[in-house]
C-alpha positions as CSV (number, residue, x, y, z in Angstrom):
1,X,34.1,50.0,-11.1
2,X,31.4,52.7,-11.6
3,X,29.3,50.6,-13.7
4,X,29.6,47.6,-11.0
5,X,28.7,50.7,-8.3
6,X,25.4,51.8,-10.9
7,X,24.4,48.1,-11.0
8,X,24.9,47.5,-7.1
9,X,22.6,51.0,-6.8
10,X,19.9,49.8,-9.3
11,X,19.5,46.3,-7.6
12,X,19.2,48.0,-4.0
13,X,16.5,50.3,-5.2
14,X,14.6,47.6,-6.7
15,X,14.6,46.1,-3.4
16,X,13.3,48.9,-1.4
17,X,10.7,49.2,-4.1
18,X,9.9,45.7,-3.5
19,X,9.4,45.9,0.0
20,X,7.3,48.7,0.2
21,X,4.9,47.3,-2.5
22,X,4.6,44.0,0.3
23,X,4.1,46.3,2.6
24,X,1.2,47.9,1.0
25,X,-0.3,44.8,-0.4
26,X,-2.9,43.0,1.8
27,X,-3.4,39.2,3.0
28,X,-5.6,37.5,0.5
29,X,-7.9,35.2,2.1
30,X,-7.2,31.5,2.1
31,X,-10.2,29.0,1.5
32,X,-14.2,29.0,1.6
33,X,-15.3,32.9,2.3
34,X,-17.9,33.0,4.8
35,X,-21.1,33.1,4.0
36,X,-23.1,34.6,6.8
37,X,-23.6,33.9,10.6
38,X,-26.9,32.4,10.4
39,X,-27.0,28.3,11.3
40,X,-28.7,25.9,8.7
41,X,-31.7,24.6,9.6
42,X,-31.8,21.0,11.1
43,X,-32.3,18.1,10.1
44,X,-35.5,16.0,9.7
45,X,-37.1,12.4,9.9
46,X,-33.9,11.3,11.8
47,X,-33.9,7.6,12.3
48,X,-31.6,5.5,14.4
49,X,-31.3,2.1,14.2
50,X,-29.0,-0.1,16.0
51,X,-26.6,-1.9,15.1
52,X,-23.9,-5.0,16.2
53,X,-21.4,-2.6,17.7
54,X,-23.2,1.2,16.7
55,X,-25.9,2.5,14.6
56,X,-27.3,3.3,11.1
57,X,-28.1,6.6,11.1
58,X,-30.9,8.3,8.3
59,X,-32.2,11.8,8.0
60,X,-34.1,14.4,5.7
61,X,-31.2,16.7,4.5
62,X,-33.1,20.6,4.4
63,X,-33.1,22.3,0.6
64,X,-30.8,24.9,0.9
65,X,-27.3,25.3,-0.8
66,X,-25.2,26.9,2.0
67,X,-24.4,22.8,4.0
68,X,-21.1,21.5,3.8
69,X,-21.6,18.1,5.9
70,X,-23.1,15.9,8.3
71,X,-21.9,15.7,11.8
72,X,-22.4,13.6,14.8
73,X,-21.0,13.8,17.9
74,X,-20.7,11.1,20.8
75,X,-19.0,10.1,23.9
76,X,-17.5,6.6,24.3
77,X,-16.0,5.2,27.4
78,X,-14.7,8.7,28.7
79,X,-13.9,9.8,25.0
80,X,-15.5,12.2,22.1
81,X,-15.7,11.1,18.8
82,X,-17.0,12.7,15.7
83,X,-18.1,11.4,12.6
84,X,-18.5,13.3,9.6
85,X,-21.2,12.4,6.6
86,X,-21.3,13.9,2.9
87,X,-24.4,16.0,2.2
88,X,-24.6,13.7,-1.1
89,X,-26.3,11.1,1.2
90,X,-28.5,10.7,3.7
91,X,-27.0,8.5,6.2
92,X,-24.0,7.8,8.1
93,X,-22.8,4.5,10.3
94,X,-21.6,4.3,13.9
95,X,-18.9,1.6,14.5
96,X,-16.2,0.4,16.6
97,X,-18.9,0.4,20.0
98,X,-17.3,-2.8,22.1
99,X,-19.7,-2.5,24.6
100,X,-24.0,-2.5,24.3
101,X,-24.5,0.6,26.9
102,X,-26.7,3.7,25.8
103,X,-24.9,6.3,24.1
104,X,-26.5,9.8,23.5
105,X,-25.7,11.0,19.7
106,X,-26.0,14.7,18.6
107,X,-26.7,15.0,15.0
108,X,-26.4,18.4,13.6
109,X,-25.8,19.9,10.1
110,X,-22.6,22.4,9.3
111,X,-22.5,25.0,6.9
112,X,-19.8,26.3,4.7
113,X,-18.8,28.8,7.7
114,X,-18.7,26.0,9.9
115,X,-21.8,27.0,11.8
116,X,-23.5,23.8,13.0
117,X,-27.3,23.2,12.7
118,X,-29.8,22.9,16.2
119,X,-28.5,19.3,16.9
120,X,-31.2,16.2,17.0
121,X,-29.9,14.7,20.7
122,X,-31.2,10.9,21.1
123,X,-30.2,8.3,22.9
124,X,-29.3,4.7,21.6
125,X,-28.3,1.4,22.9
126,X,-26.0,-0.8,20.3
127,X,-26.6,-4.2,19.7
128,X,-23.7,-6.9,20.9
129,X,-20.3,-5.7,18.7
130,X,-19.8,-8.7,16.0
131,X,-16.4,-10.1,18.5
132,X,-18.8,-11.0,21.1
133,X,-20.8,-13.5,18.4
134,X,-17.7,-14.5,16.7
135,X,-16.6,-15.8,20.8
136,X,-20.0,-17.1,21.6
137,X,-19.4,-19.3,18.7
138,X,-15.9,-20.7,19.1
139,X,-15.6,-24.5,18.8
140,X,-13.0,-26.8,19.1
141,X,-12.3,-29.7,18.0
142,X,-9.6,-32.1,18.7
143,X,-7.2,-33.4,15.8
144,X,-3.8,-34.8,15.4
145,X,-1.3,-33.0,17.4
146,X,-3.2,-30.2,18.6
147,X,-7.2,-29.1,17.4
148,X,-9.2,-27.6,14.9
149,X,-11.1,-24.0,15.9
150,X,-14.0,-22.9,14.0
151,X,-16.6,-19.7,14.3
152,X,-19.4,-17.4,12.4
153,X,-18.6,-14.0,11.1
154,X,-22.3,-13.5,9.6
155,X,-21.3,-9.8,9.5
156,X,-17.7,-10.3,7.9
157,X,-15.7,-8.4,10.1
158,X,-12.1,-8.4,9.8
159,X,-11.0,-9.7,13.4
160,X,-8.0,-11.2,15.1
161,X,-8.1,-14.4,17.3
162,X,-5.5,-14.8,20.2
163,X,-4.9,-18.0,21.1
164,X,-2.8,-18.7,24.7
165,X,-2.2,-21.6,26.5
166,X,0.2,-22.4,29.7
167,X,4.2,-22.7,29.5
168,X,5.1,-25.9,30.1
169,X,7.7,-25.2,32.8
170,X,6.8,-21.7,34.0
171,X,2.6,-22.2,34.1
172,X,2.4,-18.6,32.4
173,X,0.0,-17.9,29.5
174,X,2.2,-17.5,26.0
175,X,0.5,-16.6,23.3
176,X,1.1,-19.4,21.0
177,X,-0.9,-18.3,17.6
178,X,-3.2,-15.5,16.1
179,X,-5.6,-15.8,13.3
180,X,-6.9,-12.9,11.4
181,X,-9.8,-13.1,8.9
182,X,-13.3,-11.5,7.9
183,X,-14.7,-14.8,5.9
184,X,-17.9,-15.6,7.3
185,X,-17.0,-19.1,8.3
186,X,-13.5,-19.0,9.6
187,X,-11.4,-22.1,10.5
188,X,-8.2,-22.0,12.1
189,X,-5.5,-25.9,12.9
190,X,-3.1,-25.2,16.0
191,X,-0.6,-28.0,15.7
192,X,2.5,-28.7,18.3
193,X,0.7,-30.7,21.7
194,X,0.3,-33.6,23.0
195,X,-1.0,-33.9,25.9
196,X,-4.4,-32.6,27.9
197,X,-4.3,-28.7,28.6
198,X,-6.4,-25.6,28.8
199,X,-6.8,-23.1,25.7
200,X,-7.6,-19.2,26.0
201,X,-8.9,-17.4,23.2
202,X,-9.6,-13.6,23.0
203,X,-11.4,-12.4,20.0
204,X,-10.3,-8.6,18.9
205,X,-11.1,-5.5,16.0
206,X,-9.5,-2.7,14.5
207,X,-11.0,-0.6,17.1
208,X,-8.8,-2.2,19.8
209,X,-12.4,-3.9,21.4
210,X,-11.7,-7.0,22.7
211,X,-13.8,-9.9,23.9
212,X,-14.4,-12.1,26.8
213,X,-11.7,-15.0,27.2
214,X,-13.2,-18.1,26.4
215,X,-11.5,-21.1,27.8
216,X,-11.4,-24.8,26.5
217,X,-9.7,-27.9,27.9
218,X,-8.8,-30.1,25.1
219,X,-7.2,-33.5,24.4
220,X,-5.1,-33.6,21.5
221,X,-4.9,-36.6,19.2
222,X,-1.3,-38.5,19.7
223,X,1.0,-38.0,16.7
224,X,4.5,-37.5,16.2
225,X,6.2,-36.8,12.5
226,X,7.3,-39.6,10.9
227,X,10.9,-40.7,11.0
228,X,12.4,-39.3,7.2
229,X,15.3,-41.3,7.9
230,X,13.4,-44.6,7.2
231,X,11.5,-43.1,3.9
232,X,12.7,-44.5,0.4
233,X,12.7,-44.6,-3.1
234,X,9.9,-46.6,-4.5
235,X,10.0,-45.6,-8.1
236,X,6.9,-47.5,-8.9
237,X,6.2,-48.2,-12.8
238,X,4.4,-45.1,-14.1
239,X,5.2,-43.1,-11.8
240,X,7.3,-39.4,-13.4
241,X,11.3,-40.6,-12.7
242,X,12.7,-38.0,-15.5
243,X,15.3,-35.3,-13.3
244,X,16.5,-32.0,-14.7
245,X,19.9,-30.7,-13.8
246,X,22.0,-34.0,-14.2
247,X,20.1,-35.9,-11.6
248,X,21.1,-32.9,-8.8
249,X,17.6,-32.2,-8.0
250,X,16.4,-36.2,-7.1
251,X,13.3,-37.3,-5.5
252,X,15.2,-38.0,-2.0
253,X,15.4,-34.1,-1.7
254,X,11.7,-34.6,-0.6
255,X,12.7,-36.3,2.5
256,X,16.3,-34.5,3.3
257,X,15.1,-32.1,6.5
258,X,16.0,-29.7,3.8
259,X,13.2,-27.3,2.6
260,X,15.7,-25.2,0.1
261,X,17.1,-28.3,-1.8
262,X,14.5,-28.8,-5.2
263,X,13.1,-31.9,-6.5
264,X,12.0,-31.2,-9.7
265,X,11.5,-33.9,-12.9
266,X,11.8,-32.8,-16.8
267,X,8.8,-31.7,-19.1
268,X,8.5,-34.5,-21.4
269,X,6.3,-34.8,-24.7
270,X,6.0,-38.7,-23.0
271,X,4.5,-37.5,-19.5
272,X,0.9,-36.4,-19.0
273,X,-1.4,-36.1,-16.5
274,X,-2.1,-37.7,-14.2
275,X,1.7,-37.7,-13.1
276,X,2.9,-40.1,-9.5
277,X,5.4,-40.4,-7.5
278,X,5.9,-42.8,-4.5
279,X,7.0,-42.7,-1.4
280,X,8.2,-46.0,1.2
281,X,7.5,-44.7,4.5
282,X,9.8,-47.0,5.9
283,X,7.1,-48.3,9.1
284,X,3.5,-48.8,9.2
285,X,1.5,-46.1,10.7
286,X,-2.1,-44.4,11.2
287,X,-1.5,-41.7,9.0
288,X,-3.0,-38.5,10.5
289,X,-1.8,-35.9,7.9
290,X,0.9,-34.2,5.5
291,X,2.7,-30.7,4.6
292,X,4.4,-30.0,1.8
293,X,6.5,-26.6,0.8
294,X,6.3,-26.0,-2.6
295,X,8.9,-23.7,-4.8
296,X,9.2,-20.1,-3.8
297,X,11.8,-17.6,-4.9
298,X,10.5,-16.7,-8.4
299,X,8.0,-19.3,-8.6
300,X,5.2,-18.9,-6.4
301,X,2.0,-20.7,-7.6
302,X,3.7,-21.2,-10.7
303,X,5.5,-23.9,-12.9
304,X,5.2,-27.3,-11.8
305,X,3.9,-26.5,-8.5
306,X,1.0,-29.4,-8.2
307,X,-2.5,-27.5,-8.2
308,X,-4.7,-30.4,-7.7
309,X,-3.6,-34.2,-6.5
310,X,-5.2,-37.3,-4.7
311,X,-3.0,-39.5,-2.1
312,X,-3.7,-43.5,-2.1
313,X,-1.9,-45.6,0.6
314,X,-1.4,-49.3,1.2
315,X,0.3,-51.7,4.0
316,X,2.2,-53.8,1.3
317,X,3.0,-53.9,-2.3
318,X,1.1,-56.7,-3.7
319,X,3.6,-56.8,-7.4
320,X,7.6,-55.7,-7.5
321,X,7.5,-52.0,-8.5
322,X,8.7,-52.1,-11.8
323,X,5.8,-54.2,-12.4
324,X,3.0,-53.1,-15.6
325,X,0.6,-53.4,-13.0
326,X,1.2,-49.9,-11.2
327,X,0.8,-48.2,-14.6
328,X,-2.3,-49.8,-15.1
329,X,-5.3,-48.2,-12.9
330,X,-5.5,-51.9,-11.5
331,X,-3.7,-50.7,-8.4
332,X,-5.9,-48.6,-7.4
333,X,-8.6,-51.7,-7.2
334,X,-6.0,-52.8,-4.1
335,X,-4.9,-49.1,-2.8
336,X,-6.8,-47.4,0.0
337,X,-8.3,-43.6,-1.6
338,X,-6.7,-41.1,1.1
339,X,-8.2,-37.7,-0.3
340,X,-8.6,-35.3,-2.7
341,X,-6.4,-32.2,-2.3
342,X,-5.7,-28.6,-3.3
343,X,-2.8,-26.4,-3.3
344,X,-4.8,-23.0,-2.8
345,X,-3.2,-19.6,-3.7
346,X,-5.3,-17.4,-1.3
347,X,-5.6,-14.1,-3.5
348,X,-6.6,-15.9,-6.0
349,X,-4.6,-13.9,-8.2
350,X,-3.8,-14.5,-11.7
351,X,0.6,-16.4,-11.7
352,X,2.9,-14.1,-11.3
353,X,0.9,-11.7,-9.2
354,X,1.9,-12.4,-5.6
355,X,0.3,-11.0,-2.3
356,X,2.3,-10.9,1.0
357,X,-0.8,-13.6,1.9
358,X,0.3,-15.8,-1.1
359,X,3.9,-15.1,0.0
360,X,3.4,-16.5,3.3
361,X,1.1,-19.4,2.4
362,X,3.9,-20.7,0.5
363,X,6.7,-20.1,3.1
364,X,4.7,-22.3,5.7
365,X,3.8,-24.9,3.9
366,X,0.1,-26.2,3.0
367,X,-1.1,-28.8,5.9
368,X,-3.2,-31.2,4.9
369,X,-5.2,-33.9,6.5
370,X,-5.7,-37.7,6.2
371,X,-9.1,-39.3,7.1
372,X,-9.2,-40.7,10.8
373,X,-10.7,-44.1,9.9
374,X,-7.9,-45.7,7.5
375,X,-6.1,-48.5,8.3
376,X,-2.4,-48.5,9.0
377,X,-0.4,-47.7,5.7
378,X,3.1,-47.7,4.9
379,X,3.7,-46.5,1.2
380,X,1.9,-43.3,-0.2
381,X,1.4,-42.7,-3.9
382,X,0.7,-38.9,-5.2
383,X,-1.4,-38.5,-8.1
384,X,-0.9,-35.0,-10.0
385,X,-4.0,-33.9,-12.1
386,X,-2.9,-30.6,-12.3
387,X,-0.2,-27.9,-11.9
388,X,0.0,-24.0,-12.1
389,X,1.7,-23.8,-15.5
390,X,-0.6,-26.7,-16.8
391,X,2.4,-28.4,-18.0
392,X,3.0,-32.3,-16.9
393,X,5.9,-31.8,-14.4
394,X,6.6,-31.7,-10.8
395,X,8.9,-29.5,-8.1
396,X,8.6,-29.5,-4.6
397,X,10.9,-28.8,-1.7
398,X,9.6,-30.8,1.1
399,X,7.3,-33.3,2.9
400,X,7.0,-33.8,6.2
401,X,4.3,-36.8,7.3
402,X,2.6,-37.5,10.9
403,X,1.0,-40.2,12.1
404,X,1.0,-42.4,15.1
405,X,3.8,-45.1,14.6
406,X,3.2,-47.2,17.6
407,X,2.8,-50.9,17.5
């Protein structure tokens, strides 16, 4: 007991020993000490120029050692910004201005005490912010089932496009789509109409600006998808007819409303490319374009996920399809040429390195168009020159195919 009453004693000493050496120690100071009270001398050969939506700002930095940074200082629509520039350059840039009005800037340099310079005060007005060109040079164009919108991003700002139209039954605008891109030549297809109607579009940046609505009337192309329940089984001579799985991944999977049931054929030392396959459309129709949904889960952009293909059509088969002539090239003398086409990963990523972009390109499909000025077809034959593994195989999901079927 004593020597638990002698260890008790000890600790409790130590303590008050502690405490009174905190006592008498003092606050060290935390960060940059301050140099002195004196401000840095401004700066020189200040240069403004304007630019779309703010300014490019250039000075003469002074040679002294006590300067921590550049700072300007401005007021936007009822609000004070402040942007700060590294004294290991001699400019900085004003951005996110929706509006051209005159703004006064005051440009000062800071010390390591945080003692700012005289200021240079001068007043600027901004050239047009880059949403205002990108809305000025909206175009539309009409296409199957909906239209095409294009416009110029010279300055390749990363912007979003709104696009509304009316509800059908309440007359309200709905915001039906938005596009987001900074490629200097942006393209957009908004697909699902039929008839006549007005188009809004609001162009908008990171810094919440947003443009002028621009309104268009357009007239959509008539199409409607084509009936899958009428597409068949060709199975032309030459085209790739070996299965994996004992046959439970056939080519009528392409046409089942199904877009998680596989079609996939067997890598064989006997196939090559090109590799086809054949579709009976069932009816004759002006064909007006295509989507297919290629394999995702594991395999995005990989496998036997066609990379490059061309479509040929015809009205009628002018030899029975098990005929030597369809493994030819002689069909192609008789079958109309329908495009060249792409399946395009848009990271451009090496396989197996997947961005939510590449992700969702795959989930929704890749649309492509048919030329307007073909006749009336009704089978469609796929030639494969290429798939992401390089290896002479095909796997798809799903096709869905639009035209206009009426006689």
């Amino acid at each position: 007991m004593k020597c638990i009453y002698l260890i008790s004693k000890a600790i409790a000493g130590w303590f008050i020993l502690l405490a009174f050496a905190l006592l008498s120690c003092e606050e060290a100071p935390i960060g940059q000490t301050p140099t002195n009270k004196t401000p840095p001398p401004p700066l020189t050969d200040v240069m403004i120029e304007p630019t779309f939506g703010g300014a490019h700002v250039t000075y003469t930095l002074p040679d002294v050692k006590d300067i921590s940074y550049v700072k300007c200082e401005y007021e936007y629509k009822g609000v004070k910004h402040t942007v700060r520039s590294s004294i290991y350059k001699n400019y900085m840039d004003i951005e996110g201005l929706g509006a051209p009005e005159e703004i006064e800037l005051r440009i000062s340099l800071v010390n390591h005490s945080e003692i700012s310079s005289t200021p240079y005060i001068e007043k600027f007005l901004p050239l047009e912010p880059a949403i205002t060109g990108i809305s000025n040079s909206l175009t539309v164009e009409s296409a199957f089932g909906g239209f095409n919108l294009s416009w110029e991003n010279p300055m390749k700002v990363m912007v979003g496009i709104s696009i509304f139209t009316a509800n059908d039954s309440t007359g309200l605008l709905e915001l039906k789509d938005m596009v987001f891109s900074s490629l200097p030549i942006g393209t957009a297809k908004v697909r699902g109409f039929s008839v006549e109607r007005f188009f809004s579009f609001v162009v908008s940046d990171k810094y919440a600006n947003i443009s002028d609505t621009v309104e268009i009337k357009v007239l959509p192309l008539y199409e409607v998808e084509l009936d899958k329940r009428n597409f068949g089984d060709v199975a032309l001579n030459g085209d790739n007819r070996t299965t994996t799985s004992g046959n439970l991944r056939p080519i009528t999977n392409l046409w089942d409303n199904n877009i998680q049931t596989l079609w996939v054929t067997n890598p064989s030392p006997d196939i090559s490319f090109p590799q086809y396959f054949s579709i009976d459309l069932g009816i004759m129709s002006k064909l007006s374009r295509f989507v297919i949904f290629t394999r995702g889960e594991n395999y995005y952009f990989a496998q036997f996920t066609p990379r490059t293909f061309s479509v040929w059509g015809t009205d009628e088969l002018a030899y029975p399809p098990n005929d030597a002539y369809y493994s030819t090239g002689k069909w192609k003398g008789d079958w109309t040429f329908l495009g060249d086409y792409e399946v395009i990963k848009p990271s451009g990523s090496p396989m197996n390195v997947n961005t939510p972009e590449d992700i969702a390109a795959v989930d929704n499909g890749f649309e492509f168009e048919f030329p307007q000025d073909v006749p009336n077809m009704r089978y469609i034959r796929f030639e494969v020159h290429e798939t992401y593994s390089g290896i002479a195989a095909i796997e798809l999901y799903e096709i869905f195919v639009y035209g206009d079927d009426r006689e």
